[in-house]
SEMAR-564815 format. One record per atom (N, C-alpha, C, O): residue in one letter; x, y, z. Coordinates in steps of 0.05 Angstrom, whole numbers, padded with zeros to 5 digits, always signed. Example, Ala and Ser with C-alpha at 12.3 -4.5 7.8 and 13.67 -1.06 7.14 Angstrom:
2
A+00264-00114+00156/A+00246-00090+00156/A+00264-00066+00156/A+00285-00066+00169/S+00257-00045+00142/S+00273-00021+00143/S+00258+00001+00157/S+00268+00023+00161/
This chain:
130
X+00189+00231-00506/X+00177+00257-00504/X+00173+00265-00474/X+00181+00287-00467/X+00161+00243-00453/X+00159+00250-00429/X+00191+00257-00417/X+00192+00279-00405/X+00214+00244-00418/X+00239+00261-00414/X+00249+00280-00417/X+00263+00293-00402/X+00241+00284-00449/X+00255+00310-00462/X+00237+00332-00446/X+00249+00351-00437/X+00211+00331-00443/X+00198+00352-00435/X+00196+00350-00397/X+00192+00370-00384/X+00199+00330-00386/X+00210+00338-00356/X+00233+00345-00357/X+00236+00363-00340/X+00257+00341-00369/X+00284+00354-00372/X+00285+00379-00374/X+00293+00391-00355/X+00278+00392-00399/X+00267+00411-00397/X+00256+00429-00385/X+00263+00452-00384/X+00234+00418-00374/X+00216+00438-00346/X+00235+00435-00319/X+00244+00456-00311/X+00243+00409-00301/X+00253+00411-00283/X+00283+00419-00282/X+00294+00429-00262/X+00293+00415-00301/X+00327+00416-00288/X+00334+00454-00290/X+00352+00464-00276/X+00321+00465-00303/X+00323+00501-00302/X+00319+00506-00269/X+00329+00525-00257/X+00303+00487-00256/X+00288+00504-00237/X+00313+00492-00219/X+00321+00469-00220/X+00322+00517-00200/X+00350+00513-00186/X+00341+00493-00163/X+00352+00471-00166/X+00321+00495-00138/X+00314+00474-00125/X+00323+00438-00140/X+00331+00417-00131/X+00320+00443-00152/X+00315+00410-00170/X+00337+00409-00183/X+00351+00390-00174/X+00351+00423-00205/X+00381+00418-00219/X+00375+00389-00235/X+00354+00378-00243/X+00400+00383-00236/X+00407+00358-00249/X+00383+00332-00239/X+00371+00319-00256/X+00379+00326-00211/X+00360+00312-00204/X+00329+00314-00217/X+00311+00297-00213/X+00326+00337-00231/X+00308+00330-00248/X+00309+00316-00277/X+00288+00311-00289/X+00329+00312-00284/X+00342+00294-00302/X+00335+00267-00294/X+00325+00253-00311/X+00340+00257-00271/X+00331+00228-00256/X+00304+00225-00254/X+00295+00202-00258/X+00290+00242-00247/X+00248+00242-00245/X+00248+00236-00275/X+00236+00216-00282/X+00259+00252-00293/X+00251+00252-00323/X+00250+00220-00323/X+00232+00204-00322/X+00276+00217-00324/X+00279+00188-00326/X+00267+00165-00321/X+00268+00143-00333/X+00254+00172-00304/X+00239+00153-00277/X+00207+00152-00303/X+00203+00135-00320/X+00192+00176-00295/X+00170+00182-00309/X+00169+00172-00331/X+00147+00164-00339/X+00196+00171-00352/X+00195+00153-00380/X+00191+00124-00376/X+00170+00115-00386/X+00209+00108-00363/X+00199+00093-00357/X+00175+00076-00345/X+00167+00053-00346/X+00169+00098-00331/X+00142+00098-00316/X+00117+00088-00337/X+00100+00071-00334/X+00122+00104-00358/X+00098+00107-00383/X+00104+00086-00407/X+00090+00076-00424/X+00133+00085-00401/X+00128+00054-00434/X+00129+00038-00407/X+00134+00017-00420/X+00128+00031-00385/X+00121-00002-00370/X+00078-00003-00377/X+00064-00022-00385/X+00070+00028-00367/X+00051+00022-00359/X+00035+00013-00395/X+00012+00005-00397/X+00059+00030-00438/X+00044+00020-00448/X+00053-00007-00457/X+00042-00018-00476/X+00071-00017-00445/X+00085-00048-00448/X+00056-00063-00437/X+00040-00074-00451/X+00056-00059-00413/X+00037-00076-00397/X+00006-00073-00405/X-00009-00092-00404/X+00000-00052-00411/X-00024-00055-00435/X-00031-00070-00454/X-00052-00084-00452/X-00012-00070-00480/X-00010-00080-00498/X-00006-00109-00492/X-00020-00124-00507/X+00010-00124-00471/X+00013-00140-00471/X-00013-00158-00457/X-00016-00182-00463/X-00035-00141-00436/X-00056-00155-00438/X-00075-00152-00463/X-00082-00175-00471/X-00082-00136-00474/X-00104-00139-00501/X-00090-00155-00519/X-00105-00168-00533/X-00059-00157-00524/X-00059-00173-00555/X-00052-00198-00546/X-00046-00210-00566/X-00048-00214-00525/X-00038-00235-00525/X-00060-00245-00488/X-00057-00264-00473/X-00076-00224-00487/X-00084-00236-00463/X-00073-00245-00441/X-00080-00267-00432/X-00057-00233-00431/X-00026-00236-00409/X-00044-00232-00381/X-00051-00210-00373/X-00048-00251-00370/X-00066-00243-00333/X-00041-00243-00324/X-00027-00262-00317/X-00034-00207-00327/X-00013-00199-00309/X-00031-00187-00285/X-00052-00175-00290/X-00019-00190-00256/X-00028-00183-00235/X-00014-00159-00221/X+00007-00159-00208/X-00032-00136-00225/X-00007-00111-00207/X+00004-00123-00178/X+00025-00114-00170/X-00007-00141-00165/X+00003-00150-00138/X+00026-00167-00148/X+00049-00164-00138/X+00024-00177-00159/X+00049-00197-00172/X+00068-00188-00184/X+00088-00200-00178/X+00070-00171-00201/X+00088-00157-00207/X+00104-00138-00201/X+00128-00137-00203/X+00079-00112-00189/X+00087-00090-00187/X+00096-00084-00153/X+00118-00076-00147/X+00077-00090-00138/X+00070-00087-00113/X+00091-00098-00088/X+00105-00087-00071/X+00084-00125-00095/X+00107-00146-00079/X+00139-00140-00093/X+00159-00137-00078/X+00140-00139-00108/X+00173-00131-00113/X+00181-00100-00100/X+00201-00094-00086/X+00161-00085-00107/X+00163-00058-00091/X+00173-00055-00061/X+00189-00041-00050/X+00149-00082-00048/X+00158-00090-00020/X+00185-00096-00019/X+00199-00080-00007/X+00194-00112-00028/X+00213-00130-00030/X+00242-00103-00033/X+00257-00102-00014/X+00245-00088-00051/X+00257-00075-00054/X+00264-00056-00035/X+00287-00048-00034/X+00240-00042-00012/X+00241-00029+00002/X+00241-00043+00023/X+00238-00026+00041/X+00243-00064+00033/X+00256-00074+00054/X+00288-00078+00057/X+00304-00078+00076/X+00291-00083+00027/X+00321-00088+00020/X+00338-00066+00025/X+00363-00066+00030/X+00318-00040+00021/X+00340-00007+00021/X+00336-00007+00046/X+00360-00003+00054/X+00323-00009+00067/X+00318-00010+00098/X+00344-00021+00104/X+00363-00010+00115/X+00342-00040+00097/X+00367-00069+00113/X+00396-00058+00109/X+00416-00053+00123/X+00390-00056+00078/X+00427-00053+00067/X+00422-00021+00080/X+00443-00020+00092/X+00414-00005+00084/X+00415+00031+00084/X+00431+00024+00124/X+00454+00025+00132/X+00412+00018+00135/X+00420+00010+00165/X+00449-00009+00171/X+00466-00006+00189/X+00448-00030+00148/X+00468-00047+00161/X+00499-00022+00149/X+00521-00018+00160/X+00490-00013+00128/X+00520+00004+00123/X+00525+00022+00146/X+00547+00023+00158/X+00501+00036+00151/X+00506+00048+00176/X+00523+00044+00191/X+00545+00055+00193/X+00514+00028+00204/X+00522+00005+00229/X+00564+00004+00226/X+00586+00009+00237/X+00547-00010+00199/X+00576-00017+00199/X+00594+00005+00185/X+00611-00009+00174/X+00598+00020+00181/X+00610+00045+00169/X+00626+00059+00195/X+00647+00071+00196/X+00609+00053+00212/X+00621+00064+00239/X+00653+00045+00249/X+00673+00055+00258/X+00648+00020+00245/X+00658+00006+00255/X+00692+00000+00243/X+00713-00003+00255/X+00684+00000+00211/X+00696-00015+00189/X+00692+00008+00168/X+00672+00023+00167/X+00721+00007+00147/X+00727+00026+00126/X+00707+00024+00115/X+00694+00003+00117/X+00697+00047+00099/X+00674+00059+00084/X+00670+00037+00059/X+00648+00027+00054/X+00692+00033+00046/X+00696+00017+00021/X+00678-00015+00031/X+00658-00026+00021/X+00693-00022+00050/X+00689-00056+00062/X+00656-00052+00067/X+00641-00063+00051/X+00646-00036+00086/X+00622-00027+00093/X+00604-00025+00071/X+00582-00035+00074/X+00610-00011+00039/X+00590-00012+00018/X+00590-00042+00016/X+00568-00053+00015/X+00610-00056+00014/X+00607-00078-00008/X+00594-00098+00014/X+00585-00118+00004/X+00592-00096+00038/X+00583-00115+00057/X+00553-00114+00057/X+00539-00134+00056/X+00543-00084+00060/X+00520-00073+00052/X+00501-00085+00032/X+00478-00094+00035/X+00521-00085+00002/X+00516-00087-00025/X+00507-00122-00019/X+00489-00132-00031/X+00521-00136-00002/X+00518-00162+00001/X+00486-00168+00012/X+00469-00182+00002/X+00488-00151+00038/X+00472-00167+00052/X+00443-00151+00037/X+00420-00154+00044/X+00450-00139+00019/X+00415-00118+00012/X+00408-00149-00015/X+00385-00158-00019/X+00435-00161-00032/X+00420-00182-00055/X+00410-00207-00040/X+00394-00222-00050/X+00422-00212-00006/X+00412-00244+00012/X+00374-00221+00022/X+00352-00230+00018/X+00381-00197+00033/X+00350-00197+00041/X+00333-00202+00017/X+00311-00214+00017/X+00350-00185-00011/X+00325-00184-00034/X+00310-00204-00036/X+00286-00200-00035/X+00320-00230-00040/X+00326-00259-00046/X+00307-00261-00029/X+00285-00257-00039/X+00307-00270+00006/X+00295-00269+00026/X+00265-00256+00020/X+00244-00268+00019/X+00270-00234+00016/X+00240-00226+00015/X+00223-00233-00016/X+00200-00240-00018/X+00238-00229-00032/X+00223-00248-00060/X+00205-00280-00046/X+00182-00288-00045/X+00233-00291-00036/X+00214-00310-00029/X+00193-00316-00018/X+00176-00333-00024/X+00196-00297+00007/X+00175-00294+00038/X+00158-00285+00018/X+00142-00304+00015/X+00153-00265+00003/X+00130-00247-00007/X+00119-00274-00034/X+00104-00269-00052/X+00126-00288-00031/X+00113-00314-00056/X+00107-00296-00079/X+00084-00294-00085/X+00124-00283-00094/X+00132-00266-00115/X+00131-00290-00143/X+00116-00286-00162/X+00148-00312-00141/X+00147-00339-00160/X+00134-00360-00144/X+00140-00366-00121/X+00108-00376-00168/X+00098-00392-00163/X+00118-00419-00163/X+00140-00419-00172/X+00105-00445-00149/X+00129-00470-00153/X+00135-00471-00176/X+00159-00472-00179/X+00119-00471-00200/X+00121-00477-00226/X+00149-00456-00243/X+00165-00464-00259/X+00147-00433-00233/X+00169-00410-00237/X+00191-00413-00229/X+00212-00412-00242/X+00187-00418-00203/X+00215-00438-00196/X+00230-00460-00196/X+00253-00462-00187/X+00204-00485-00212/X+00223-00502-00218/X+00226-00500-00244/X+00234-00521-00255/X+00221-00481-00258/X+00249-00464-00292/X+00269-00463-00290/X+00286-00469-00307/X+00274-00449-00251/X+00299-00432-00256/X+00319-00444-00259/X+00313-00462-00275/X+00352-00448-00252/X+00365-00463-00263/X+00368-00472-00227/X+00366-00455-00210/X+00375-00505-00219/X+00363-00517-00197/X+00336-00511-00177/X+00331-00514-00153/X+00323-00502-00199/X+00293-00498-00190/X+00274-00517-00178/X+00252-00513-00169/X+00295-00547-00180/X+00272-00569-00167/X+00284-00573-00135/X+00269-00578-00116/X+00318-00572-00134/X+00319-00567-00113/X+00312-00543-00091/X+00306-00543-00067/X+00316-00525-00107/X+00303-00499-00092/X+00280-00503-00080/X+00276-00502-00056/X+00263-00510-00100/X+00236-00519-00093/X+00234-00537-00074/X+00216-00532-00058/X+00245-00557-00070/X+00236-00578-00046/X+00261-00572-00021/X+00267-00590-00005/X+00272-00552-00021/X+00296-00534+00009/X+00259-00518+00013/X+00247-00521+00034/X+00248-00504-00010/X+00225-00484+00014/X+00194-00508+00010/X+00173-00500+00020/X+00193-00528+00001/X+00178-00538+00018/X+00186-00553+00039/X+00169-00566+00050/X+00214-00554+00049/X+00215-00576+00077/X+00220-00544+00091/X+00228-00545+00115/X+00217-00521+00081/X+00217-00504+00104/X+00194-00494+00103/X+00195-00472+00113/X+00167-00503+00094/X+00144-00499+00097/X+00136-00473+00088/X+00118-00458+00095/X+00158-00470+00066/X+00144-00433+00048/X+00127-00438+00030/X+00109-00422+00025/X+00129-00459+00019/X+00111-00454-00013/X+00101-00495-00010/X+00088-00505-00028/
């Protein structure tokens, strides 16, 4: 309902066009995370943390559009447009990665799930992250 009715209201209005099709979008999702994340604390008691979830990935994300947005720059000048995205596209999943970790986003325990999670885990404690 929240799409159909920002679709609706924004994409008529010529300023906005089709890009109001993308807010719609955004805003839907916006509203089943926030009633996902509801539900999921009252029926099952989930100590989800907005810093943990929401916050630090946010960081994390927007350092990543910083990095990759600049390094394409950079390099766009230098090197074909094509080579330049995908170099970009590279170095924005090594900062993501980078900053997940810096921002202690997963606890040790989360990471030693993942798949070589125990070595992972003992590369950032001899580098004194976690």
């Amino acid at each position: 309902m929240v799409k159909l009715i920002l679709n609706l209201v924004l994409v008529p209005i010529p300023e906005i066009g089709v890009n109001g099709a993308a807010w719609g979008s955004v805003a839907c999702h916006l509203v089943a995370f926030s009633i996902a994340m509801t539900s999921l604390r009252k029926t099952i008691k989930l100590n989800l943390t907005i810093s943990k979830f929401v916050i630090k990935p946010i960081l994390a994300v927007i350092i990543m559009g910083i990095c990759s947005y600049f390094s394409y720059l950079t390099l766009s000048g230098i090197i074909a447009e094509k080579l330049a995205t995908i170099i970009a596209i590279v170095i924005a999943v090594i900062i993501y990665a980078l900053a997940i970790v810096a921002l202690k986003v997963f606890s040790k325990e989360e990471i030693k799930m993942m798949p070589q999670g125990k070595k992972i885990c003992r590369v950032l404690e001899k580098l004194k992250i976690y």
